[in-house]
N, C-alpha and C positions, 0 to 999 in steps of 0.2 A: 587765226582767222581774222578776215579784216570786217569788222559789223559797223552796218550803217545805226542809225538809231531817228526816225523822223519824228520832229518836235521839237519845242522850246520853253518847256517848264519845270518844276517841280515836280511833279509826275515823271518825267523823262530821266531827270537827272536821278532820280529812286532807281529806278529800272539800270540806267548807265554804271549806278554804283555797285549795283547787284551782278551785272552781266561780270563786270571784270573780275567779282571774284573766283571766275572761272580762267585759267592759265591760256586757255584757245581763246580767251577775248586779249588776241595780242593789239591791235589798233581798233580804236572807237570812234565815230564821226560822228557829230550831233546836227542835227538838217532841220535849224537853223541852230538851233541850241541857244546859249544867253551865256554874260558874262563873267555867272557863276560853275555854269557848265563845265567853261573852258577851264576848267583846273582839272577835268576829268576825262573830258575825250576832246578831239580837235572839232571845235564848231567851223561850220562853212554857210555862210549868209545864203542862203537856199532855201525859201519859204518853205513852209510844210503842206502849201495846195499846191507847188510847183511841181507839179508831176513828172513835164516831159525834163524840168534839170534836175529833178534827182534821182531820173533812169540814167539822164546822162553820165551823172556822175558816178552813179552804180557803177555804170558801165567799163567808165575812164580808169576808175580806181581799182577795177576788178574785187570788189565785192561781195566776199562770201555768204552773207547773211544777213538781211534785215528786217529789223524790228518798227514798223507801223505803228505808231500808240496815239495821235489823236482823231477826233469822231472825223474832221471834216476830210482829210485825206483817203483815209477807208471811204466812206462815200464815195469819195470822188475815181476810187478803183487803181490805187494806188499799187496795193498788193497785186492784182493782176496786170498792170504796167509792168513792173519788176518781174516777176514770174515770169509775164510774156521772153522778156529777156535771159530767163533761164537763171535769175535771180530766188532762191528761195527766202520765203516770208515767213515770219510771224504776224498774224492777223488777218480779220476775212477779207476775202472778196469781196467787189461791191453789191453783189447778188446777196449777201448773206450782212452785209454791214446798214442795210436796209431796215433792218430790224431797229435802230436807232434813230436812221435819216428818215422812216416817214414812222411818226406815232400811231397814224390810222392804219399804215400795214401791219405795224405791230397787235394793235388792240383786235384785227378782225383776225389777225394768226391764233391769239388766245380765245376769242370767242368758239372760231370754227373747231380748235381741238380741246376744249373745254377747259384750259389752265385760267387757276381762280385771279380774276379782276373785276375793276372798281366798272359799274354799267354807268353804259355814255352813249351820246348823238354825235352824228359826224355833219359838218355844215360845209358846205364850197358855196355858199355863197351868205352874204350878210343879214338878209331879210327875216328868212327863216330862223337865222340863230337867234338874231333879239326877238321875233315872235314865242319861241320857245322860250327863252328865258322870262318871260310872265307868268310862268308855272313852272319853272322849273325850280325843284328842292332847293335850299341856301344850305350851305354855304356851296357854292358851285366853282367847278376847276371846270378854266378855260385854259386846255394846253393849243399852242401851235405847231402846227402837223412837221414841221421840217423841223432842223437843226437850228439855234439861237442864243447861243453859247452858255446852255444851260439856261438861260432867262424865258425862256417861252413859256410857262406856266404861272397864270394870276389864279390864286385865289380868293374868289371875290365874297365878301359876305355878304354883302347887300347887292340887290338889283341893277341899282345906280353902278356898281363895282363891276358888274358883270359884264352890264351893256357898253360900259368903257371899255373893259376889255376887249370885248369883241371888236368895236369899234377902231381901236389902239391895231389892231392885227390884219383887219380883213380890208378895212379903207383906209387907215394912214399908215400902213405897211410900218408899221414898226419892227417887224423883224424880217423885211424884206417877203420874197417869196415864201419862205418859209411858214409866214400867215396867211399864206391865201386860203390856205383849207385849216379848217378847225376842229377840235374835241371840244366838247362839253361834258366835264364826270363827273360822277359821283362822289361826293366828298367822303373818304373814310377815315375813320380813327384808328389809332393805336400806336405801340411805339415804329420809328422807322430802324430799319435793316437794310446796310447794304454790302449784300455778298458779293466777292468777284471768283472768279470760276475758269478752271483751263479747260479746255477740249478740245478735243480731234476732231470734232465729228461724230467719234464713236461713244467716246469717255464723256466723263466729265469729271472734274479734280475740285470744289470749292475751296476757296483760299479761307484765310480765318476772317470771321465776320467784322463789320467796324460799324462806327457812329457817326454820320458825317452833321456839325453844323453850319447849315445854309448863311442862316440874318448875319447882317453885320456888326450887330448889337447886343449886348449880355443879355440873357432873360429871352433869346431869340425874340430879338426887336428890329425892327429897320429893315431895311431893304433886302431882298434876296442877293446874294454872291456866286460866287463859281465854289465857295468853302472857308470858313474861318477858321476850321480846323478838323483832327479826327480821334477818335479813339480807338482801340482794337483790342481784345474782342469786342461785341455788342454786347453786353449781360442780358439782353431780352431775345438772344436768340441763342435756343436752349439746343438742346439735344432733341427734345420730343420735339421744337419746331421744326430743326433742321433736317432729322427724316421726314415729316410731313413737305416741307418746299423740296427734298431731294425727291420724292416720289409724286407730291402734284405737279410741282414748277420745272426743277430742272430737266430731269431726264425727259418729258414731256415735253418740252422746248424745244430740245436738241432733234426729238423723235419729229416733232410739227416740221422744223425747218428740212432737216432730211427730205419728209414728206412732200414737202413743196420745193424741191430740187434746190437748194440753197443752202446749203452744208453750211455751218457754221466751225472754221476753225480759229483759235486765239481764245482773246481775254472774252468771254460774254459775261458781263454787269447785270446782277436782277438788285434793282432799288424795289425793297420789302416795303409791305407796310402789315403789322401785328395784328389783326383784327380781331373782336370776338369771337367771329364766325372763321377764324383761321387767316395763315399768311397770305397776302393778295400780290399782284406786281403792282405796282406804281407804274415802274418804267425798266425799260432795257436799255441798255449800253453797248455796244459794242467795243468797247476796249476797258482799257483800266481807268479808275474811277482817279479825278484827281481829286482831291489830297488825299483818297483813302488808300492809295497806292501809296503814299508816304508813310504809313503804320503799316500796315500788311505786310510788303516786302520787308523791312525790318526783323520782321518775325520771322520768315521763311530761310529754315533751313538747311531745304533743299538747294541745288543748285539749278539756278531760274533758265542759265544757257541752255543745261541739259532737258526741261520741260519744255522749252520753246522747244528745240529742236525735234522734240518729242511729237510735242503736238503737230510739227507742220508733216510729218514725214508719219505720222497715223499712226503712234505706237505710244501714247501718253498713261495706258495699262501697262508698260514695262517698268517706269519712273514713280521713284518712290514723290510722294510730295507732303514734306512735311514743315510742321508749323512748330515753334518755341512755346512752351505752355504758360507764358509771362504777357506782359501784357505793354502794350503802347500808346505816347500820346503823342501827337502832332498840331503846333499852333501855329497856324498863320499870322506873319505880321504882315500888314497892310501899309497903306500911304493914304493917309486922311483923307476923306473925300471920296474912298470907293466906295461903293462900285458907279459913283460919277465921276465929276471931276477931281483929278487930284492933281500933285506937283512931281515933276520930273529931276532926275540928276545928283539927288542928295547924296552924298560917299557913306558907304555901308562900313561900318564897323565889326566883325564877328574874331573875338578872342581866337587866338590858335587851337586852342583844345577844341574850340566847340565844332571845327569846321565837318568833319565829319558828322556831326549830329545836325546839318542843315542840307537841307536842301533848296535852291534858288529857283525860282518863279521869275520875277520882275528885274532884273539885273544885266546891266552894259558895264560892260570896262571902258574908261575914260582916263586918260594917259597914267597910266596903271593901279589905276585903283574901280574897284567896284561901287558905281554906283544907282540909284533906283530907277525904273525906267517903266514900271510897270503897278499896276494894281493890288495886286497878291505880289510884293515882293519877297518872300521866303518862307518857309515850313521848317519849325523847328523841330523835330523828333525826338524823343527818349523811348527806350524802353527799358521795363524791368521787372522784378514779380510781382508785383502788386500794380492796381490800374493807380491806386492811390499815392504810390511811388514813380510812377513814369509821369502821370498829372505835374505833379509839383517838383521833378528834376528837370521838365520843357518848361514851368515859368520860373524855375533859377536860370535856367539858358537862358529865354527870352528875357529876361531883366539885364542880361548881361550885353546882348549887340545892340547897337545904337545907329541910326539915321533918323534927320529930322523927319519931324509928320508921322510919326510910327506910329502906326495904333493896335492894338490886337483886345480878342474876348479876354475876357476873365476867367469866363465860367465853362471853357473848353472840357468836358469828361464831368460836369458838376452832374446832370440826369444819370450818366451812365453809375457814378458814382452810389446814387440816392436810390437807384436800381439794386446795386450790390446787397446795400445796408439794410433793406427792405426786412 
């Protein structure tokens, strides 16, 4: 089989690594892919919202099957360009990939079919919202309604934080269109969960749970990111929670979208949050989660071709899908200065053993060497039986590769850890 693969990160090349150990992933093309990719499938400089050149090139190459895996392409109806063409997908449609591109279609899908979330005002216009925020609860979540590469959520403690936010979104477009309409939520507590999950439509399969860290700072400090790293499993997502979200959240989900003619097939992402009062959504996702797709897949071993396949062709109840009962850590190393400015071009150093246990984010080839080019330039992974053991064989890895500006947490798996010991 000749499989496309659309994306260019870390997240991608998890999935690229997983696909081929299927014997029918004879040729792999990564659309755009990065520097580090290219040791694993053929990258082809072909953005990942270039829609109409990567039907072309579906087309030119003849083929067989492609895998969709970031938010902004789904939106953009990616999988149904392909399809049009008689191309089979992994991933929804743009009718059903909605569920991520606008937060307010999301929040009023779980309102209307009662799945448990965090209660919130919807604003289109600015006046109103900082009126409201003069009474509204502290600490208060201003999400932006569209896609924003993951940054479209402040949570403001104070007033002053709030009304900047608003302000930050609705009139100096901070994140483009994607702020013209807004959330106002609920702040809740508890620990976070974030499950990824296959379905048809019909099924639904949850992958094993993980732990993502947002800040870019130990002690989750500083700024939000797109991930500092992941753990897998979650220790706060138990058995008893996990039938309570398979009976309030997921199958519930899948039944709503149904409901509203909008099938959901592919990866759907429910970001947990643990509450007294029981597990809530936070947020949806429409594909796979990055970085926690670089711990998840690791564990999974099932074969990922045969699920996708599964799932697009509505038969994901035939497909066994199982998970390693070990456990995994994933650390992102960075380039100083994210998630603002940082420095470009540094040559990446990673020992031969370890290449396998990385996966590349941020990374260009430059007359033949690998060097940084991006933000998040790589994810280290381990895993093993204990979480306590794949922890501390990803920071012997990561002590091991070198590029200047490198920075990464410390304290990657430290809650999950202090979770266990409880």
């Amino acid at each position: 089989m000749k499989i496309l693969v659309v994306g260019g990160g870390g997240r991608e090349h998890a999935v690229i690594r997983k696909l081929k150990e299927n014997p029918k992933a004879e040729t792999v093309y990564a659309l755009p892919g990065n520097g580090g990719i290219a040791a694993d499938a053929v990258c082809v400089n072909i953005k990942a919202v270039d829609i109409p050149g990567i039907v072309r090139f579906a087309k030119e190459n003849s083929i067989d099957y492609a895998v969709v895996t970031p938010d902004d392409p789904l939106v953009l109806g990616c999988v149904d360009a392909l399809e049009a063409e008689g191309i089979p997908c992994f991933g929804p449609r743009a009718d059903a990939a909605i569920i991520e591109g606008s937060k307010i279609f999301s929040k009023r899908l779980m309102q209307k079919y009662g799945i448990p979330t965090a209660a919130c005002e919807v604003f289109e216009d600015m006046e109103p919202a900082l009126e409201y925020l003069k009474t509204a609860p502290l600490p208060a979540v201003v999400k932006a309604d569209g896609l924003a590469l993951g940054k479209g959520v402040i949570i403001a403690e104070t007033r002053e934080e709030a009304e900047d936010a608003v302000r930050g979104m609705m009139q100096d477009l901070k994140f483009g269109k994607s702020g013209s309409r807004i959330l106002i939520e609920e702040f809740l507590t508890g620990p976070e969960v974030s499950v990824l999950s296959f379905t048809d439509g019909r099924v639904i399969k949850p992958m094993v749970s993980s732990m993502d860290h947002k800040r870019a700072g130990d002690g989750d400090t500083g700024l939000n990111t797109g991930g500092m790293g992941t753990i897998a499993p979650n220790p706060y997502y138990t058995e008893e929670v996990a039938e309570r979200c398979m009976k309030e959240i997921f199958l519930p989900t899948v039944a709503a979208m149904n409901a509203e003619g909008r099938t959901f097939k592919g990866c759907l992402y429910f970001g947990l949050m643990i509450t007294e009062k029981g597990p809530k959504v936070i947020e949806y996702n429409c594909r796979f989660g990055d970085p926690e797709t670089q711990v998840v897949l690791p564990l999974l071993k099932s074969d990922l071709l045969e699920i996708m396949l599964a799932v697009t062709e509505e038969r994901l109840d035939e497909v066994p899908v199982v998970f390693a009962d070990g456990a995994a850590c994933c650390v992102i190393m960075a380039s100083e200065g994210y998630p603002l400015a940082y420095g470009k071009g540094y040559p990446i150093t990673v020992p031969e053993d370890l290449r396998d246990k990385v996966y590349v984010a941020g990374a260009a080839e430059k007359d033949g060497r690998l060097v940084t080019s991006g933000g998040r330039v790589l994810g280290v992974t381990e895993t093993a039986d204990s979480l306590k053991e794949a922890v501390d064989r990803a920071y012997e890895d990561a002590a091991r590769i070198h590029f200047d500006n490198a920075f990464y947490r410390k304290d990657i798996g430290k809650r999950g850890l202090a979770a266990i010991n409880k």
